[in-house]
N, C-alpha and C positions, 0 to 999 in steps of 0.2 A: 319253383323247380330246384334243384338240387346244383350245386355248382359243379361238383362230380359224379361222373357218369362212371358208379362201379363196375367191374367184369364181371359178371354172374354168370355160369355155367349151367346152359340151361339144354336140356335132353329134351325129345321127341318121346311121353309120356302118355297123353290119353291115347286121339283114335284117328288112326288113318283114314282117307274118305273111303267109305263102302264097308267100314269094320266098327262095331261098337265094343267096347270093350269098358270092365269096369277099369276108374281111373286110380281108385286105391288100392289096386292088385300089383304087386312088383315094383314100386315108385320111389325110388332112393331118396331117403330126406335130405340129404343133401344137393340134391339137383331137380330142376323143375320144369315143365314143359316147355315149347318154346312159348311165352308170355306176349300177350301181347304190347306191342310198345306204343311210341307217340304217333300222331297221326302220318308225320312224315314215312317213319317207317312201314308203314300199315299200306301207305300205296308205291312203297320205292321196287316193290317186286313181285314176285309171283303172290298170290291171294289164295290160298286152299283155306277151307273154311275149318277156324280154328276154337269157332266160337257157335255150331248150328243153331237152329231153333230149337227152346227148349220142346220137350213131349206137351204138346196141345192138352193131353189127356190130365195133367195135373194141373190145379190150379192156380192162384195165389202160395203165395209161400205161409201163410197164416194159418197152418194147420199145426195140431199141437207135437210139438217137438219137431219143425221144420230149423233147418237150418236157414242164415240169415243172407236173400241174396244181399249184398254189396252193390250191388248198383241200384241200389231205392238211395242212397247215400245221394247220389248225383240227381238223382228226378226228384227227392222231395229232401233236398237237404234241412230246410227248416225244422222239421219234423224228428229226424233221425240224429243232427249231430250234438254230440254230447251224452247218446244214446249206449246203456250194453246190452251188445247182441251176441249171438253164438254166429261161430264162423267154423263150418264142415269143414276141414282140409281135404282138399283136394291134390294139391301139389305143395311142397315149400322150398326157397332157393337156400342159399348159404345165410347162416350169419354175417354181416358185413359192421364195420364199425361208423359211426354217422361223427362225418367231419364235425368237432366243435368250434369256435368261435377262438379268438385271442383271449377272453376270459374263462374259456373252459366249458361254457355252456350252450346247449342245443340251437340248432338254426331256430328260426322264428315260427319257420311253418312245425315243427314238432313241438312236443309237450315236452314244459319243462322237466329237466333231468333225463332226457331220454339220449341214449348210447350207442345204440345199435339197433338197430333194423333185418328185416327180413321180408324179403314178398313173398305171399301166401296166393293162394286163390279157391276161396271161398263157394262150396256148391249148396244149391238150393233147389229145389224144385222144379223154381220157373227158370234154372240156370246158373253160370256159374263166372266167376270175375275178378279180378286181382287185387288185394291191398297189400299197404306198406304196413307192416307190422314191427312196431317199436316199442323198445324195453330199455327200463332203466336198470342201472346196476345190480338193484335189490331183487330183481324178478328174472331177469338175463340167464338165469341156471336154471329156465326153464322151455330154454329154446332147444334144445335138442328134443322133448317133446312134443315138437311142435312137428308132424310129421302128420303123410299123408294116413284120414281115416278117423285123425284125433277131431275134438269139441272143442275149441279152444273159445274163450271169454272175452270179449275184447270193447273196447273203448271205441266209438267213432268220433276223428278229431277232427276232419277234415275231409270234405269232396273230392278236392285233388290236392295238386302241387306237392305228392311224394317222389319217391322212385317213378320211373319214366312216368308220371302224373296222376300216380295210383291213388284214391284215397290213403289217406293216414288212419292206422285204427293203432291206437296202444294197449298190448297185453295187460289183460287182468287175470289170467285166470285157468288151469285146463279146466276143461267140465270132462273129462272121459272121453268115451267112445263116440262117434257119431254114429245117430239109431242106421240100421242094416236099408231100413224102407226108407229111409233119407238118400242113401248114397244110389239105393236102386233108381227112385223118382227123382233125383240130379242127375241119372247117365246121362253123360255126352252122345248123341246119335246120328247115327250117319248120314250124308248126303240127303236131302229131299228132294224130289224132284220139283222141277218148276215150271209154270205154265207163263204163258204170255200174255203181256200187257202194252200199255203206250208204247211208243217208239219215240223216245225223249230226242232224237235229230230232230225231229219236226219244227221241233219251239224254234231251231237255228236259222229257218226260213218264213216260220211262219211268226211273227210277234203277235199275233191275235191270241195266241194258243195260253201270251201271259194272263193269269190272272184263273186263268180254266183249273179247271179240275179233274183228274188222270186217275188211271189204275197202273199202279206201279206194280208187278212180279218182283219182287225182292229175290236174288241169285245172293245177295252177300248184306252182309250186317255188321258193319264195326262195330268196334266200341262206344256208348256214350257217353258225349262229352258235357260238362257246366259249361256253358259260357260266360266268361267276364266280360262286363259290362265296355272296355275298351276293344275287344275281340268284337262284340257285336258291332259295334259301330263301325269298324274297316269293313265290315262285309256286307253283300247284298238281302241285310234281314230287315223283317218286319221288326216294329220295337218292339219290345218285352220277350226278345225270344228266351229261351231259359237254356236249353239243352240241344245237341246236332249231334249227330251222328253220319259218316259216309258209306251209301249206298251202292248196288249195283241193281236196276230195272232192265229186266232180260224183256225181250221182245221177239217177234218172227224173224228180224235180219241178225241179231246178236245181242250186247250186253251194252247199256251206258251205264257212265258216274254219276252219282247224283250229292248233292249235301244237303240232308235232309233235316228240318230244325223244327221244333216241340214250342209251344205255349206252354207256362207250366201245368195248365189245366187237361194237357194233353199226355205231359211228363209221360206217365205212369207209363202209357201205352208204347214206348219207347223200348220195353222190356219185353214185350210183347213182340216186336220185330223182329222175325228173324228169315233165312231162305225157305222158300216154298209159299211165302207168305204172299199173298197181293193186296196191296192199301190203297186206300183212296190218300190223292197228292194235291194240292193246289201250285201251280208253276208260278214260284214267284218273280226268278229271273232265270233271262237263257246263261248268265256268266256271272262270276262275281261270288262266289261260295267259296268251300275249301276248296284247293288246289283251282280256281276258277272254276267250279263244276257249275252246271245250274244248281237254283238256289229251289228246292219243294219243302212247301210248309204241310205237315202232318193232316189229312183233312178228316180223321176218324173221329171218333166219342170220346 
């Protein structure tokens, strides 16, 4: 993580609940939606959903001239890091300069020579997600084009440990325009409706309920997270878990928390979660996840 935590000025850009709107229409490159941040902040207040399910109706993002979602970064990092991919602008923050060291040279988590930074976020298809965009000297007079709607080229250095824990990708590159049927098949879209599933109180009297297998109504869909292999161990996971994200499973009386956590063989499907959606859960624990939530391990394909 970053030892300072910049000021970034960041505006109410895409889509209010109940309004779709495109997100590259009127979006000042100098200021960016409100981002999402670390898990802390993600549950310290109100949750309007900032993040919906992407359109069902598109597929993978593997279609020719799809923009690159950023979150395959975190589900299959082996695969992707070291990787260039194109990244749609969707939003971009300030320019900000990246603390150097007593010798003059970059923190450890960024590529060497790198100066300055930028959070972008990246749309795709199947969705849309935030990195740390970082330039060295020699490339750095091309961040003012870095603006909602451009193609920009980019390096993947890293899973997380950027800006509030964003991946790190380092500029290479604009490529132009992002295609028109890119940015339409990334709209952000409104509210889904959701239907009802488990009622996660139960496990808190019943302990037989551990180990069963639920239909989760997903009302909300964080962020996905890597897990570090010390992270996993404080908490109530299976081993090998790879990835978690924090949940909300609506039911007939209202909405519980959940910390929902991935195999990496499941990773993928992780992208795949969003509201309106119902999953099959395994209950692994009534407590002991993030923020103490119960702990449900992914039980899909």
């Amino acid at each position: 993580m970053l030892t300072r935590v910049p000021v970034v000025a960041f505006v109410l850009a895409l889509v209010l609940p109940g309004c779709c709107v495109n997100p590259f229409v009127g979006t000042d490159t100098n200021v960016a939606p409100d981002a999402p941040g670390s898990p802390e902040r993600e549950t310290g207040g109100s949750l309007e959903e900032h993040a919906p399910a992407p359109d069902p109706r598109e597929g993978d993002q593997e279609g020719p001239g799809a923009g690159f979602d950023i979150r395959l970064v975190r589900v299959q990092p082996g695969i992707h890091l070291g990787t260039e991919q194109l990244c749609d602008v969707a939003a971009a923050g300030r320019l900000e300069p990246i603390e150097l060291d007593e010798q003059g040279e970059s923190p450890e988590q960024y590529s060497t020579g790198a100066t300055q930074r930028m959070s972008v976020q990246c749309i795709a298809p199947t969705g849309a997600s935030w990195a740390d965009l970082a330039f060295t000297p020699t490339n750095v007079s091309h961040a003012p084009e870095v603006q909602p709607g451009a193609r920009v080229r980019v390096r993947i250095h890293s899973a997380d440990s950027g800006f509030f824990d964003y991946p790190i990708v380092d500029f290479v590159g604009i490529a132009g325009r992002a295609p028109e049927r890119t940015i339409e098949g990334g709209r952000m879209l409104g509210p889904t409706a959701v239907p009802t599933g488990f009622d996660l109180r139960q496990i808190g009297s019943d302990p037989a309920l551990v180990g069963s297998t639920q239909q989760c109504a997903v009302s909300h869909a964080g962020d996905i997270d890597i897990l570090e292999a010390r992270d996993a161990r404080r908490r109530s996971y299976p081993a090998g878990i790879q990835n978690r994200m924090t949940i909300k499973c609506r039911h007939a009386g209202g909405e519980e928390w959940a910390d929902l956590v991935f195999m990496p063989a499941q990773a993928r499907a992780a992208l795949h979660v969003g509201r309106g959606d119902v999953i099959p859960v395994t209950v692994v624990s009534r407590s002991g996840g993030f923020s103490d939530y119960p702990v449900l391990q992914f039980a899909g394909e």
